[in-house]
C-alpha positions in Angstrom: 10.2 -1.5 -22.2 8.5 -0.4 -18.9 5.4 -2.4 -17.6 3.5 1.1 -18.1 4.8 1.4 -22.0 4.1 -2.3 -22.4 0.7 -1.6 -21.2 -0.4 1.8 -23.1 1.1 -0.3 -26.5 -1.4 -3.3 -26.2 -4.2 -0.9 -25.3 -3.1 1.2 -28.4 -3.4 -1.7 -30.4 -6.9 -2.4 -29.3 -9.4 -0.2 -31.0 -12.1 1.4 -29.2 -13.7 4.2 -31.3 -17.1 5.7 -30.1 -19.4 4.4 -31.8 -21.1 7.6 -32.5 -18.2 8.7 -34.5 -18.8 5.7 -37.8 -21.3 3.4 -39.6 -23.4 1.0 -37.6 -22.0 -2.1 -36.7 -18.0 -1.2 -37.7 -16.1 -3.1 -36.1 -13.7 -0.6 -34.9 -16.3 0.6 -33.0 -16.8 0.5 -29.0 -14.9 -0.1 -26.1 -15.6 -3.5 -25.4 -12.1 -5.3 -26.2 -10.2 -2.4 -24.1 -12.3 -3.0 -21.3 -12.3 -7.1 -21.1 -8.4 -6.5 -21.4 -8.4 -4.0 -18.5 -10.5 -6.3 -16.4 -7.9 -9.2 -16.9 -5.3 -6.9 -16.8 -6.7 -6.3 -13.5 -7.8 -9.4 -12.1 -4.0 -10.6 -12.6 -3.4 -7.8 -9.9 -5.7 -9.0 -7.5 -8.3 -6.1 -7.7 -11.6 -6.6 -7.4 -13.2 -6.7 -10.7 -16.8 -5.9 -12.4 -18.4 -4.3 -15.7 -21.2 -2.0 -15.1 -23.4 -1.9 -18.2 -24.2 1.9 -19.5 -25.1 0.8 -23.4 -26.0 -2.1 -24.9 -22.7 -4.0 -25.7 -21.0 -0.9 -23.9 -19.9 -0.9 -20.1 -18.0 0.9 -17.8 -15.3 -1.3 -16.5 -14.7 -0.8 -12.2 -11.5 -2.6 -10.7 -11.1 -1.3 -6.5 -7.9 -1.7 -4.2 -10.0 -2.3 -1.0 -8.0 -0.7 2.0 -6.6 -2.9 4.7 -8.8 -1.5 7.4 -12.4 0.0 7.4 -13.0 2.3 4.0 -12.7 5.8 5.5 -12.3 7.6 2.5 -12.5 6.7 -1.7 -10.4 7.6 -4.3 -11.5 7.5 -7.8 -9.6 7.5 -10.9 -11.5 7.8 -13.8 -9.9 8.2 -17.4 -12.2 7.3 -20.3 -11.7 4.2 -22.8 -13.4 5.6 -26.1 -11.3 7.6 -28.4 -12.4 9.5 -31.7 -11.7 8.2 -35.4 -10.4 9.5 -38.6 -9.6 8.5 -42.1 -6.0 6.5 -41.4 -6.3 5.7 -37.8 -3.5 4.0 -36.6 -4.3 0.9 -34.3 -0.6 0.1 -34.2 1.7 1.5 -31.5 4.9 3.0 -32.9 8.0 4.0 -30.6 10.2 6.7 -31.9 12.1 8.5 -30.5 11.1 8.6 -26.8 7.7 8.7 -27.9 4.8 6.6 -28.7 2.7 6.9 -31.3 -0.9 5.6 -32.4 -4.7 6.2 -31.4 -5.4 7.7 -28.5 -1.8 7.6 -27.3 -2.5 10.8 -25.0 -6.3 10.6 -25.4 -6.5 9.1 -22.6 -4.8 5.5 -22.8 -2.1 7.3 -21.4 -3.9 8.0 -18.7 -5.5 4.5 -18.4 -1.8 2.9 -18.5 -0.7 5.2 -15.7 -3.6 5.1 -13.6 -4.8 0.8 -13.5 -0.6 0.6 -13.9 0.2 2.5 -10.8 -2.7 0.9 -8.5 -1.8 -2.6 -9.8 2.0 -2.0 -8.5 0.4 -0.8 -5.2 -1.4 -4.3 -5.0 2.0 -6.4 -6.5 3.8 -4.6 -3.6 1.3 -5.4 -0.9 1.3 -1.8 0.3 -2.2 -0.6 0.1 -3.5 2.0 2.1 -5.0 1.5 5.4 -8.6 3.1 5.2 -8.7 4.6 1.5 -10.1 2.5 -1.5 -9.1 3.6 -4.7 -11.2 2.7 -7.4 -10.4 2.7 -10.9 -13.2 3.7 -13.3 -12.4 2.9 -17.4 -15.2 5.3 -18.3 -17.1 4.9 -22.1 -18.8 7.8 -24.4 -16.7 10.8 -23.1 -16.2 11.8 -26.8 -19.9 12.4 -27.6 -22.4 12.3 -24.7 -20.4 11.1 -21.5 -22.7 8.3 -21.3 -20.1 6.7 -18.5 -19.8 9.3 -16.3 -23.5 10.0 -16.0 -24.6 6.4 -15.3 -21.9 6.2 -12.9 -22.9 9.2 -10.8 -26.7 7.9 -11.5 -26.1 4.7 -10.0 -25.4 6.8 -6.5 -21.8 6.1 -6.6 -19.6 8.3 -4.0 -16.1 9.3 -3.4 -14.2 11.8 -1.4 -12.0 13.1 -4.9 -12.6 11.9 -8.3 -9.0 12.3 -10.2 -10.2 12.3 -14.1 -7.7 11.2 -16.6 -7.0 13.8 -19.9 -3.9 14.8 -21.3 -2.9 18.2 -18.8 1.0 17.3 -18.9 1.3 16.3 -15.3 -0.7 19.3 -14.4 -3.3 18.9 -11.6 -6.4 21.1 -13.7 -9.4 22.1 -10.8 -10.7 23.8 -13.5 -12.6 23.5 -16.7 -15.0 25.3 -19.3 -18.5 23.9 -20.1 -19.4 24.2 -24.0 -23.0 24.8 -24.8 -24.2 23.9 -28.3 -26.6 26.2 -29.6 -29.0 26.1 -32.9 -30.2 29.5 -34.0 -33.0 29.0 -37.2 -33.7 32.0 -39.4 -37.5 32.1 -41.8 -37.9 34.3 -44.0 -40.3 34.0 -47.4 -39.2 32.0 -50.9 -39.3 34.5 -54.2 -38.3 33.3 -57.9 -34.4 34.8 -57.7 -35.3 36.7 -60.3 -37.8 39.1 -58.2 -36.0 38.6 -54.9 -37.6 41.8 -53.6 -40.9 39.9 -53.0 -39.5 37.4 -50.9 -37.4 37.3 -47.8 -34.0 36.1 -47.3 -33.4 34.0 -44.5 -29.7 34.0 -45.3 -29.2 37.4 -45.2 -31.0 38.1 -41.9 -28.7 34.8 -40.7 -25.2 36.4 -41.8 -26.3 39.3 -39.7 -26.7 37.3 -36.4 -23.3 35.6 -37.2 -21.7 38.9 -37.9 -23.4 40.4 -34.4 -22.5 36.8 -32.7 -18.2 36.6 -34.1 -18.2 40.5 -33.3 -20.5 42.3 -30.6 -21.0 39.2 -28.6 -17.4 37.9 -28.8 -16.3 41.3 -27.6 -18.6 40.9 -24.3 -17.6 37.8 -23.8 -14.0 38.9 -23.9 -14.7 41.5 -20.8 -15.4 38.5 -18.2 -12.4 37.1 -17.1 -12.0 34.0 -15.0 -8.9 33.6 -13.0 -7.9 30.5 -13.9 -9.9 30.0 -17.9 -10.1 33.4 -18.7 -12.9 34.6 -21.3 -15.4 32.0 -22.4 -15.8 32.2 -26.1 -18.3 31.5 -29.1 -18.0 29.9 -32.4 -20.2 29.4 -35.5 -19.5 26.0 -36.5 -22.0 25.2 -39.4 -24.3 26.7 -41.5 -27.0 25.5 -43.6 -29.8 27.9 -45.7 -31.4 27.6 -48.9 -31.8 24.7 -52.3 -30.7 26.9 -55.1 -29.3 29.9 -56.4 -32.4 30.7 -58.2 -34.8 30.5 -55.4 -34.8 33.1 -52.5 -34.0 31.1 -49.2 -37.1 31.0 -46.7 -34.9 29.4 -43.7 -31.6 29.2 -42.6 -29.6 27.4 -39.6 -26.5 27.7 -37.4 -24.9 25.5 -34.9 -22.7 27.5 -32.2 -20.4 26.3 -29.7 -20.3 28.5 -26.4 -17.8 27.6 -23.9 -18.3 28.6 -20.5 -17.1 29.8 -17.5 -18.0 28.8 -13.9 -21.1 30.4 -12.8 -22.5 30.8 -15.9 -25.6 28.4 -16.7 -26.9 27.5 -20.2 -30.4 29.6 -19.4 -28.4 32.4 -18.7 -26.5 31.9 -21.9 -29.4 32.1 -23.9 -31.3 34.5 -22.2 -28.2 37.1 -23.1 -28.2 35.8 -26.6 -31.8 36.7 -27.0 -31.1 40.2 -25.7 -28.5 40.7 -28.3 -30.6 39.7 -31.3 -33.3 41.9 -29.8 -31.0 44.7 -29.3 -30.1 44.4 -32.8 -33.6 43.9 -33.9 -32.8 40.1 -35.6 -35.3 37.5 -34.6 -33.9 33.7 -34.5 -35.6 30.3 -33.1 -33.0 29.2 -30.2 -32.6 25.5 -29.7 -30.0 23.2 -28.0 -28.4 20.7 -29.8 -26.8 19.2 -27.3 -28.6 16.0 -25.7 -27.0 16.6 -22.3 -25.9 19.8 -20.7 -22.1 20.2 -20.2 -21.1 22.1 -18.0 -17.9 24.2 -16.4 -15.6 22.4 -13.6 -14.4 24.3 -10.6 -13.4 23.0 -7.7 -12.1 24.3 -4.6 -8.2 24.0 -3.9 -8.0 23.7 -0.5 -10.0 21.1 -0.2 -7.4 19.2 2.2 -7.4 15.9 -0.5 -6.7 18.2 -3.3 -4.4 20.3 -1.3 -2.4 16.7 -0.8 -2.8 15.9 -4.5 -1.4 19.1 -5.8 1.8 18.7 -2.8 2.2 15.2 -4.7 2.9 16.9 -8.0 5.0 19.4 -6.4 2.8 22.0 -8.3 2.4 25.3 -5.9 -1.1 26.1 -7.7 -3.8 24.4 -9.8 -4.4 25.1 -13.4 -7.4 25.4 -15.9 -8.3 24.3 -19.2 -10.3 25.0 -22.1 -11.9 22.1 -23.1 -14.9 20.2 -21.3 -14.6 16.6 -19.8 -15.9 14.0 -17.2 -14.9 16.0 -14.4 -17.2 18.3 -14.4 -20.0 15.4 -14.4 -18.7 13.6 -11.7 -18.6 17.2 -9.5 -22.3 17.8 -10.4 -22.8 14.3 -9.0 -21.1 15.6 -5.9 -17.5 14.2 -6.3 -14.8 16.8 -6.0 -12.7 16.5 -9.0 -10.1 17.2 -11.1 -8.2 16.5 -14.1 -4.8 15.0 -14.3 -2.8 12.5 -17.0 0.2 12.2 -19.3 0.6 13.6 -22.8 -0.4 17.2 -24.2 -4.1 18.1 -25.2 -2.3 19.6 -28.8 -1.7 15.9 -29.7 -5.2 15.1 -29.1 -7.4 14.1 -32.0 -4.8 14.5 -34.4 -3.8 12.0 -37.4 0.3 10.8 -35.3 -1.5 11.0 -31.7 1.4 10.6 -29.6 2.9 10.7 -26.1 5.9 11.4 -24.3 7.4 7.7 -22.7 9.1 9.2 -19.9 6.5 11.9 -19.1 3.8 8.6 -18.5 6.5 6.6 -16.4 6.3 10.2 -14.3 3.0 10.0 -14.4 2.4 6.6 -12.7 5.3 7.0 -10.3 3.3 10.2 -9.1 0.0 8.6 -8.5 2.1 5.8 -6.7 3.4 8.7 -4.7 0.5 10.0 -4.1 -1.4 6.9 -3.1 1.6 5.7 -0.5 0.9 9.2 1.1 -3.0 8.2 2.2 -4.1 6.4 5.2 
């Protein structure tokens, strides 16, 4: 067993599920435990240690490789330490098979075992960089309101190229979609069922908007293409209307999910949701329901630090994903970013979470690469 294996199994075995995700006060909830270990973990190294509260009983965990020399530039690595939950987690770390198996396996302890694993063999092999500090930053609350990666970049922290651990196969992502949550509400007027022609169905003016939304709008969005994400998409993820079948529904609600592409914004978003509705003479209250916005990642490539990154990964061109993430906080903080880690977003979330062993040893011996290449 590899240092890195050994290291992704004990942090498997340590739960850490957002607390947004089960009943007050479980106690598989939070990532307190994974983040004392990863402090020890990292003291043993000799890197420079310190918790950086965001919650209460929650903190970002920060452990830096200070440069021989005066800091000319900073690295950041920032994967996050909270992983989801679901009836029959698995908190025990399985090998089979070249793979590894258990609770956020590729979500991102993966990444967390690659990335503290590489910079502490940088500091066991006393061959740290000359003017970069690389800092490693074991982020809470990506899985519901990025909690860490907000209070980080509130706090005024700085670096020259944030490198944001989520499963991307080895791939060097510059790119992500944002995802805007959206709550259309539909009123109408209550009738006894049996006279519904004196009342007003909120329902039935509601399956309208969701037929004009998963149809008319999906086909617009489908015409605007980004290079790297393609088309940004829409989804109707809930509904909710009426008490009983014998009473004509006065309201009705919907929750969306928009993902979007760079250089949309959410008021944009909305305004051109509005203009469908109206085109189609359907009225609608228009909320948020998302706390905080999240929003799309793009950054440029030839910036010369990402230029280096992707030449480490012997990958010709960066990539772009679907799915939203830290990065794209960090970048509106003004940290050029991009996402990077072992394992495959498909295993993500799902009930035998797992990761490929050798792809994470390649994985930590790139960002060792990588980091032996800075000044």
């Amino acid at each position: 067993m590899t240092r890195t294996e050994k290291l992704l199994a004990e942090l498997i075995a340590l739960p850490s599920v957002n607390p947004a995700f089960l009943p007050a006060r479980h106690p598989l909830a939070g990532e307190q435990r994974v983040a004392d270990f990863l402090a020890a973990t990292a003291a043993r190294a000799g890197l420079e240690v310190e918790f950086k509260k965001v919650l209460p009983r929650r903190s970002n965990i920060i452990a830096r490789l200070r440069p021989l020399n005066k800091i000319r530039q900073t690295i950041l690595l920032a994967p996050h330490l909270d992983t989801v939950g679901a009836e029959g987690t698995k908190f025990i770390p399985q090998r089979k098979n070249g793979r590894l198996y258990g609770r956020g396996a590729c979500d991102t302890k993966g990444s967390v075992a690659a990335m503290l694993g590489a910079l502490c063999e940088l500091a066991a092999a006393k061959s740290r960089p000359l003017e970069t500090e690389i800092v490693f930053a074991g982020l809470i609350d990506e899985e519901n309101a990025q909690a860490g990666s907000r209070a980080l970049t509130a706090s005024g922290f700085k670096a020259d190229l944030a490198i944001v651990g989520e499963p991307t196969k080895l791939q060097v992502v510059t790119a992500h979609k944002g995802s805007l949550w959206l709550r259309l509400e539909t009123h109408g007027c209550a009738a006894h069922g049996a006279t519904p022609q004196l009342g007003k169905n909120a329902v039935h003016e509601m399956a309208r908007i969701v037929d004009a939304l998963e149809t008319d709008y999906a086909a617009q969005l489908r015409r605007r293409k980004h290079k790297l994400l393609g088309c940004g998409t829409v989804n109707t993820g809930n509904i909710s209307g009426g008490t009983q079948p014998n009473i004509v529904p006065d309201r009705c609600a919907i929750e969306i999910d928009r993902r979007t592409l760079p250089g949309e914004s959410d008021a944009s978003v909305r305004r051109e949701i509005t203009a469908l509705l109206r085109a189609k003479q359907l009225s609608a209250k228009l909320s948020c329901s998302k706390g905080a916005p999240a929003l799309p990642l793009e950054t440029d490539a030839k910036l010369p630090l990402v230029r280096q990154f992707l030449g480490a990964a012997k990958q010709s061109r960066p990539v772009g994903v679907d799915y939203f993430c830290d990065a794209a906080v960090l970048a509106a903080g003004g940290i050029p970013s991009v996402v990077f880690g072992p394992g495959d977003i498909a295993q993500a979330h799902t009930a035998d979470e797992w990761i490929s062993l050798a792809e994470l040893e390649r994985g930590k011996d790139l960002l060792v690469r990588f980091f032996k290449s800075l000044p």
